[in-house]
ROLO-908811 format. One line per 3 residues: their letters; for each residue z, x, y of C-alpha. Coordinates in Angstrom, 3 decimals. Each point is the difference from the previous one (the first is absolute). Example, Ala and Ser with C-alpha at 12.3 -4.5 7.8 and 13.67 -1.06 7.14 Angstrom:
<pts>
AS> 7.800:12.300:-4.500 | -0.660:1.370:3.440
</pts>
This chain:
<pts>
XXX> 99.381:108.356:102.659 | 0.019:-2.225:-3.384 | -2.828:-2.551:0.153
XXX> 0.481:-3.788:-0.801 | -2.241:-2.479:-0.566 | 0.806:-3.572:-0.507
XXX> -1.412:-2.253:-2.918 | -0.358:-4.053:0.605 | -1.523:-2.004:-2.915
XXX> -0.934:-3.302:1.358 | -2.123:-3.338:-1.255 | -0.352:-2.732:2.035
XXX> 2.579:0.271:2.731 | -1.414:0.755:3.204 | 2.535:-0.955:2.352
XXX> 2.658:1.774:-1.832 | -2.078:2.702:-0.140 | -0.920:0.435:3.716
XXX> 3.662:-0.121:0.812 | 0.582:2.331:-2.239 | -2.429:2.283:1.691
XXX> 0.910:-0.893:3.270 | 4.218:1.472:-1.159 | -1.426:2.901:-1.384
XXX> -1.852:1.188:3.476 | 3.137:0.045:1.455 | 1.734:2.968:-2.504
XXX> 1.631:3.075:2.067 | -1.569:2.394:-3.093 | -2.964:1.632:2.173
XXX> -2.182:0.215:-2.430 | -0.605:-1.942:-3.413 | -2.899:-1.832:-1.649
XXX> -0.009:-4.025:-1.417 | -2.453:-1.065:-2.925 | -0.728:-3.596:0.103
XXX> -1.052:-0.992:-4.010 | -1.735:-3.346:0.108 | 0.759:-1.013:-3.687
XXX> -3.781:-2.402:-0.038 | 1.390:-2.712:2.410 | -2.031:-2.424:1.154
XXX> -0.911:0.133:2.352 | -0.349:3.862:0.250 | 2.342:1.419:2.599
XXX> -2.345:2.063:1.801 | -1.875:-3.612:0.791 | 3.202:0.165:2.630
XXX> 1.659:3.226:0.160 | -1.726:3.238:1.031 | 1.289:3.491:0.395
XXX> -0.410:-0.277:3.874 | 1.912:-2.721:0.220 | 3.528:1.977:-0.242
XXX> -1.682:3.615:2.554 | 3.638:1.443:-0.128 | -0.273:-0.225:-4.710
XXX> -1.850:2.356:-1.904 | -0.624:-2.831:-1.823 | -1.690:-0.030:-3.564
XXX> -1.823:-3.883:-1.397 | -0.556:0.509:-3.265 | -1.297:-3.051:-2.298
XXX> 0.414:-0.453:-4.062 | -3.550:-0.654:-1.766 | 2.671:-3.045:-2.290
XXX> 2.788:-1.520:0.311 | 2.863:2.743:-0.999 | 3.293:-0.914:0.876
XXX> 2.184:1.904:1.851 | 0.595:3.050:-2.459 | -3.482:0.550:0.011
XXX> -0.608:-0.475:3.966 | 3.007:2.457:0.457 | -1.553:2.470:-2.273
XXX> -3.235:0.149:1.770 | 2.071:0.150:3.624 | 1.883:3.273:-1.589
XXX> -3.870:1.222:-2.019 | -1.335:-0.193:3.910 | 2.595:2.082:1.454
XXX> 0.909:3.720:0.269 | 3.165:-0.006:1.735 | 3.156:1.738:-0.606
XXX> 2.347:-3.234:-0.169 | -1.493:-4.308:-0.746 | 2.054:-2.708:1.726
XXX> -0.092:-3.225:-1.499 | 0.214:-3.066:1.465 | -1.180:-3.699:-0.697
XXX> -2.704:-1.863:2.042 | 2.758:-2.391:1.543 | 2.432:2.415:1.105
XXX> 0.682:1.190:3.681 | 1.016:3.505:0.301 | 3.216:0.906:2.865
XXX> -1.832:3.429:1.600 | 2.285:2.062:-1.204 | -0.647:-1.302:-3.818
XXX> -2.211:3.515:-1.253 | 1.201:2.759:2.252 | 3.803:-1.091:-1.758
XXX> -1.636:-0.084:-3.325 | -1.511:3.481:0.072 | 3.699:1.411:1.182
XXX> 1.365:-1.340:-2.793 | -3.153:1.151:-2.399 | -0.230:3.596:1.862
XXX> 3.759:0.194:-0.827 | 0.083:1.073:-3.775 | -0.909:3.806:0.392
XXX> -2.639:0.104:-2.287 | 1.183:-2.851:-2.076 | -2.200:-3.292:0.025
XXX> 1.633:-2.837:1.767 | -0.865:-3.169:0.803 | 1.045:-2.754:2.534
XXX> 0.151:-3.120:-0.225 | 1.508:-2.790:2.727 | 0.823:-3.554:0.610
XXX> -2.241:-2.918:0.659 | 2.001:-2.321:2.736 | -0.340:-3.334:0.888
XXX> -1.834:-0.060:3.151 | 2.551:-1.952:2.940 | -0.697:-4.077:0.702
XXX> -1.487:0.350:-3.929 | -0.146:-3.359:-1.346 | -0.685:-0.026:-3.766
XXX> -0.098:-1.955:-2.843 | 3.111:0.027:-1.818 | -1.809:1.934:-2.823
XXX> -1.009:2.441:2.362 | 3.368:0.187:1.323 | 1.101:0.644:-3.605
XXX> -1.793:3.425:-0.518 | 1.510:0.899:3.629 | 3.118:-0.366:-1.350
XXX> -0.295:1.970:-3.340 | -1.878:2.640:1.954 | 3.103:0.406:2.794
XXX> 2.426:0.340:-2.463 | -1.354:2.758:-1.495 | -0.429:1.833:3.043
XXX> 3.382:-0.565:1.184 | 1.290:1.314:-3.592 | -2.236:3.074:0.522
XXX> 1.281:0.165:4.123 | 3.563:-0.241:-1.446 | -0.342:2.775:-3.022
XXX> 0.585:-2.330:-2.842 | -2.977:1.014:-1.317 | -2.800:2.796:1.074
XXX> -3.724:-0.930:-0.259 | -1.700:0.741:-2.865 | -3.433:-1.071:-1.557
XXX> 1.999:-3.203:-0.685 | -0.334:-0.953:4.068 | -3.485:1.691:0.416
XXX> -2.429:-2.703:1.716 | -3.405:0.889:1.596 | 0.663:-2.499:2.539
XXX> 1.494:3.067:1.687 | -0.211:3.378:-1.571 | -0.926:2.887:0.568
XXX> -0.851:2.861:-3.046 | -1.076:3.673:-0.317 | -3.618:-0.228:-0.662
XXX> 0.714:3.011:-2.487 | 1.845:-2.362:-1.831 | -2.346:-3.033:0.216
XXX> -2.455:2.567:-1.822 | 2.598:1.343:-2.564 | 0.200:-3.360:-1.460
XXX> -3.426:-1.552:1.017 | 0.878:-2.434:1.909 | 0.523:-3.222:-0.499
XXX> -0.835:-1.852:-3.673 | -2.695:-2.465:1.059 | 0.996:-2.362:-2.852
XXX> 2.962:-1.178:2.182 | -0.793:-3.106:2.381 | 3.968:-0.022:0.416
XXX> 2.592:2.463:-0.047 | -2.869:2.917:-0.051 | 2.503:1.599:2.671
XXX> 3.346:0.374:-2.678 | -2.437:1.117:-2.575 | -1.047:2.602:2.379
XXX> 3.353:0.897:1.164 | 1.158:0.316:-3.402 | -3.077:2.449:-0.806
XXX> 0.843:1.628:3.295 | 3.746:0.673:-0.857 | -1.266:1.545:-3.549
XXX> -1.249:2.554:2.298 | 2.846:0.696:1.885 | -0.431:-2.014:3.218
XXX> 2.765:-1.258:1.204 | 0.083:-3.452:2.121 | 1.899:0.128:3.488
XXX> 1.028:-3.553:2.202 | -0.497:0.608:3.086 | 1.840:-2.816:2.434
XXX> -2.044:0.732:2.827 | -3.860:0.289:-1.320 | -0.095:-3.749:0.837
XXX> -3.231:-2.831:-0.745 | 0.388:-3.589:0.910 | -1.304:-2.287:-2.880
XXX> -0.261:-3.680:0.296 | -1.655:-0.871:-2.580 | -2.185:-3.492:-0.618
XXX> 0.102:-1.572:-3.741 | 0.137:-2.883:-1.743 | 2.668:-1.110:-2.555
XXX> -2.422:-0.072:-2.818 | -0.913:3.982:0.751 | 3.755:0.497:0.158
XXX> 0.448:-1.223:-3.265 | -2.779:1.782:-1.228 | 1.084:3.816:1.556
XXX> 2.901:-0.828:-2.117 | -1.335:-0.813:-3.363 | -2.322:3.462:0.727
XXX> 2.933:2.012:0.592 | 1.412:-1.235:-3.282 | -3.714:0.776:-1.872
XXX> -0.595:3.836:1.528 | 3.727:0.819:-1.055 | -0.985:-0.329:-3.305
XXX> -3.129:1.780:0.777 | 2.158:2.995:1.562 | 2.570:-0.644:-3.727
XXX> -3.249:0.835:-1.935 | -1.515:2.684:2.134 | 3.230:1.863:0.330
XXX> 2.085:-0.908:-3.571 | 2.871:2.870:0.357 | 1.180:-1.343:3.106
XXX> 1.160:-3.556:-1.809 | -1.253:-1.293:3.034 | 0.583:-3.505:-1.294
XXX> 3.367:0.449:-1.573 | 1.524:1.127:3.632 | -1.545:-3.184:1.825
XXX> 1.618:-2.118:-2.502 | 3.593:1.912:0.105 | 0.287:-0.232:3.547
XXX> -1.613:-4.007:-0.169 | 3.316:-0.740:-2.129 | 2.104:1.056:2.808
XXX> -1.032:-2.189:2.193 | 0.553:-3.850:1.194 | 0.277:-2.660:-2.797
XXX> -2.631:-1.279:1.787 | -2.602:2.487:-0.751 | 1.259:0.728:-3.240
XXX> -0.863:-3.675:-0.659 | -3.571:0.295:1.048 | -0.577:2.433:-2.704
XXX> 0.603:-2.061:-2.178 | -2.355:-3.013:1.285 | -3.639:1.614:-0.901
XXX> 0.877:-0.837:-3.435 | 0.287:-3.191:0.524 | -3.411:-0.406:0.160
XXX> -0.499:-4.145:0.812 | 2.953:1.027:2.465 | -1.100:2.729:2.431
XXX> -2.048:-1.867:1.399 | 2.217:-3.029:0.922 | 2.711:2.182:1.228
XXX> -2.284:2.184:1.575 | -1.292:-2.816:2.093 | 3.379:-1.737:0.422
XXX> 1.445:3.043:1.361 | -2.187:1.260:2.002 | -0.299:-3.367:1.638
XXX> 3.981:-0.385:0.648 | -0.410:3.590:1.627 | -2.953:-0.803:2.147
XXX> 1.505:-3.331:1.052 | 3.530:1.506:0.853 | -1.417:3.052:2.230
XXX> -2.044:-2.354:1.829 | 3.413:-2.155:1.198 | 1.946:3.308:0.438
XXX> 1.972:0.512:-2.881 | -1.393:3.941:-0.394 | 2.585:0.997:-1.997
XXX> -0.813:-2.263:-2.885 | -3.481:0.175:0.650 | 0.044:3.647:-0.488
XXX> 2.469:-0.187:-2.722 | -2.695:-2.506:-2.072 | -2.617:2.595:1.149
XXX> 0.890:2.601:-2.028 | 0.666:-2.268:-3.198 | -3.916:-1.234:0.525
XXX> -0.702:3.836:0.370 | 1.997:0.841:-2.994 | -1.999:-2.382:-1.363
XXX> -3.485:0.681:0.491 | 0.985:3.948:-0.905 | 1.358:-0.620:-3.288
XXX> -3.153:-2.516:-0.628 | -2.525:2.880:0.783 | 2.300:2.906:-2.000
XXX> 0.210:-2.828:-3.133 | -4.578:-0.325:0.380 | -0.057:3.838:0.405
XXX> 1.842:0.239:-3.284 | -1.401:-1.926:-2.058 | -3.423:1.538:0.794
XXX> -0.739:2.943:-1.685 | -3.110:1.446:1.539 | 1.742:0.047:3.454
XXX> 0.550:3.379:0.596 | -0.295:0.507:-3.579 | -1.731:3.600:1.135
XXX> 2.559:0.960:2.460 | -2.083:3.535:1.104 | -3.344:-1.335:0.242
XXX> -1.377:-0.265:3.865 | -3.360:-1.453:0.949 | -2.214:2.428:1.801
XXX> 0.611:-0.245:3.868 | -1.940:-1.856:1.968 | -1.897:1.643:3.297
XXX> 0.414:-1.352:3.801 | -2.952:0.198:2.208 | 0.439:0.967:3.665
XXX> -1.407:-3.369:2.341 | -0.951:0.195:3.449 | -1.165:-2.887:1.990
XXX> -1.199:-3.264:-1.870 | -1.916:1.663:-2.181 | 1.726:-0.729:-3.374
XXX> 0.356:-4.161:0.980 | -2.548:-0.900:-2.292 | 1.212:2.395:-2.838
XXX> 3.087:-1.459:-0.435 | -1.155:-3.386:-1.468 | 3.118:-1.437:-2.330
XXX> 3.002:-2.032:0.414 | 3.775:0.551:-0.682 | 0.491:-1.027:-3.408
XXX> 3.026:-1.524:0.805 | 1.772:-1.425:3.254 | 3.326:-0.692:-0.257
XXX> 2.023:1.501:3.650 | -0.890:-1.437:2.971 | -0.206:2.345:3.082
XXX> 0.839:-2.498:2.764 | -0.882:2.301:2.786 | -3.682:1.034:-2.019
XXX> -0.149:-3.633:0.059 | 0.314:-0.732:3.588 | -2.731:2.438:0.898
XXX> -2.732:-1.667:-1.938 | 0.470:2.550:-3.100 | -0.008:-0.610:-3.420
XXX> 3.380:-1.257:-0.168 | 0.724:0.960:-4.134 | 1.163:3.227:-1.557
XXX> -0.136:1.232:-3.552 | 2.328:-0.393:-2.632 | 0.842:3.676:0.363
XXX> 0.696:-0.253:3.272 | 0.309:3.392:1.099 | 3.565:0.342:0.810
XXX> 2.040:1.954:-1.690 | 4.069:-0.949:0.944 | 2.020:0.570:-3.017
XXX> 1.496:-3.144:-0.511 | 2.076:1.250:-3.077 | 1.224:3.179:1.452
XXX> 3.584:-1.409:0.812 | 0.112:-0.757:-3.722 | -0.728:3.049:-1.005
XXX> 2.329:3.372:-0.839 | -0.977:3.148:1.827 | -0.558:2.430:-2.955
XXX> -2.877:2.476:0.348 | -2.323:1.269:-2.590 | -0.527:3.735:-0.014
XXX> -2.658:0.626:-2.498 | -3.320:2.066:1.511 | -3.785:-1.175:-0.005
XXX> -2.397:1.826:1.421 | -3.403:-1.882:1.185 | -3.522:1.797:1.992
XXX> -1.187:-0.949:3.317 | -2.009:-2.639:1.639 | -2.727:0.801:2.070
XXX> 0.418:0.153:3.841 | -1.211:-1.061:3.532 | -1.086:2.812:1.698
XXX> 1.669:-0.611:3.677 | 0.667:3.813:0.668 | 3.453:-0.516:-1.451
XXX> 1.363:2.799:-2.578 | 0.962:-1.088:-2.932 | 3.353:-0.468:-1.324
XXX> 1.273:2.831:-2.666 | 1.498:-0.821:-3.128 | 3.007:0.340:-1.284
XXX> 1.580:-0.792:3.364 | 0.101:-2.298:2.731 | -2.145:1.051:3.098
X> 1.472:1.565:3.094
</pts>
């Protein structure tokens, strides 16, 4: 039988986290590994979270020596495994059992060819977000009803480590993921991955439930990154006129959001409006009015994108070398409390509050990167695959008597 293992990157989120856990000790798979990376939070998570304390998960802590981000985290979870297949999912997710025995039917399900799975992240019932929140629910269930009702397939377009699942053949064939990327690092994989002839399956019933914690001002911010690593993903990949599609299919939509494009520009005015806006939105959510609340939600996101795509732009070293990678950086195994005094820096930046991390006494910040990975933009997006090959060599392994995926091929 195909092994699986499944990668979390987490920093600072230890409620989430245990929940998490708690899901994923519930799958109907039999048999399947997890690899906690502790991307240098503080404090450590094995100051509170020990292998022993989930008996039924061959559970993996692994801890970052620096702060990575979650490209780099994920990277050392995949480096520290040897199994045939790597789910994906995101510290503040809760698994349904059935979520990686459905994946690997669909991934088994290619004969020979490398497929991989990816499904939706639901609103948990009696979830009461911010209307923010409430916005990326709503982008993200429209998608998946488009993909549910064929008007699209999945492609590398929809592909979200929040919930995936690859080949790790594949993972190796295009090494992984580019550890330049605090945001977005999952499209700029999938793209790679589709280059080498993996194709991306939705798959209804492989089902997480995210409620996820955040502040307005990290809102804004995921948005104005999502406009900056486009233009990193423009530069590293020029044929595709990555750009040039983003902006046809922008022009089709709402007057609305072409107007926002037009707004960085205006550079006394962004701000103004920005603020104005997202006030008006905030304030008519709050009384009820969701409809216009969401409505002025996407302008403010509109917004902040085009802001961070206009910086990216007019920089020229970002991404300027689109090919060059730092050297990866290595995970060391933790047991006990051991590594509490190693770990000995701060987040350098707080900006999402986890309410529940909060209520526990915990560090109650997370980084600007935040580790999630939902693709906010994917409903925007056409569904056109590359199909260009890359090959890539291997990372090392965990030896945990596993054999090791070929390549070439997906495992079975």
């Amino acid at each position: 039988m195909a092994t699986v293992d499944v990668v979390i990157a987490t920093r600072e989120r230890p409620a989430a986290l245990r929940r998490s856990l708690t899901a994923l000790a519930q799958q109907t798979l039999p048999k399947f590994g997890v690899i906690v990376v502790d991307d240098h939070s503080t404090p450590p998570i094995n100051s509170w979270l020990h292998e022993a304390d989930f008996p039924t998960l061959d559970l993996t802590i692994l801890a970052l020596e620096e702060h990575g981000g979650p490209a780099v985290a994920r990277n050392a979870g995949v480096a520290a495994s040897d199994a045939d297949y790597i789910a994906f999912v995101d510290d503040d997710v809760e698994a349904e059992p059935h979520l990686l025995e459905r994946h690997l039917q669909v991934a088994e399900s290619g004969d020979g060819a490398w497929l991989a799975s990816i499904g939706p992240m639901n609103a948990p019932p009696r979830w009461e977000p911010q209307i923010w929140s409430l916005w990326e629910w709503r982008q993200l269930e429209a998608e998946y009803h488009r993909m549910i009702e064929g008007v699209y397939h999945g492609t590398w377009r929809q592909f979200h480590t929040g919930n995936a699942f690859v080949p790790r053949a594949a993972l190796d064939a295009v090494e992984g993921f580019d550890p330049r990327f605090t945001r977005a690092e999952d499209i700029e994989l999938a793209l790679r991955l589709a280059q080498a002839g993996v194709a991306v399956r939705f798959t209804p019933g492989a089902i997480v439930w995210h409620s996820p914690v955040r502040t307005f001002k990290s809102w804004r911010q995921i948005a104005s990154a999502y406009g900056r690593y486009d233009v990193a993903i423009d530069r590293m990949h020029p044929d595709m006129g990555w750009l040039d599609r983003i902006n046809v299919e922008r022009d089709e939509r709402h007057w609305l959001m072409r107007f926002a494009r037009s707004v960085p520009g205006m550079t006394m005015a962004r701000p103004v409006i920005g603020r104005l806006a997202s006030g008006v939105a905030i304030a008519l959510g709050v009384t009820g009015f969701t409809r216009p609340a969401l409505a002025g939600l996407s302008f403010v996101y509109a917004l902040e994108y085009d802001h961070g795509l206009r910086t990216a732009l007019r920089d020229q070293e970002w991404f300027a070398d689109g090919s060059a990678r730092p050297e990866p950086q290595q995970a060391s195994p933790v047991t006990g409390s051991s590594a509490a005094a190693d770990s000995g820096t701060t987040a350098e930046s707080s900006t999402t509050t986890d309410a529940d991390a909060a209520a526990e006494g915990e560090p109650e910040s997370e980084p600007e990167d935040l580790l999630e990975s939902e693709n906010l933009l994917g409903s925007e997006r056409s569904n056109e695959a590359a199909a260009q090959g890359r090959g890539g060599k291997s990372s090392r392994r965990r030896s945990r008597g596993r054999r090791r995926a070929s390549s070439g091929a997906s495992g079975g």
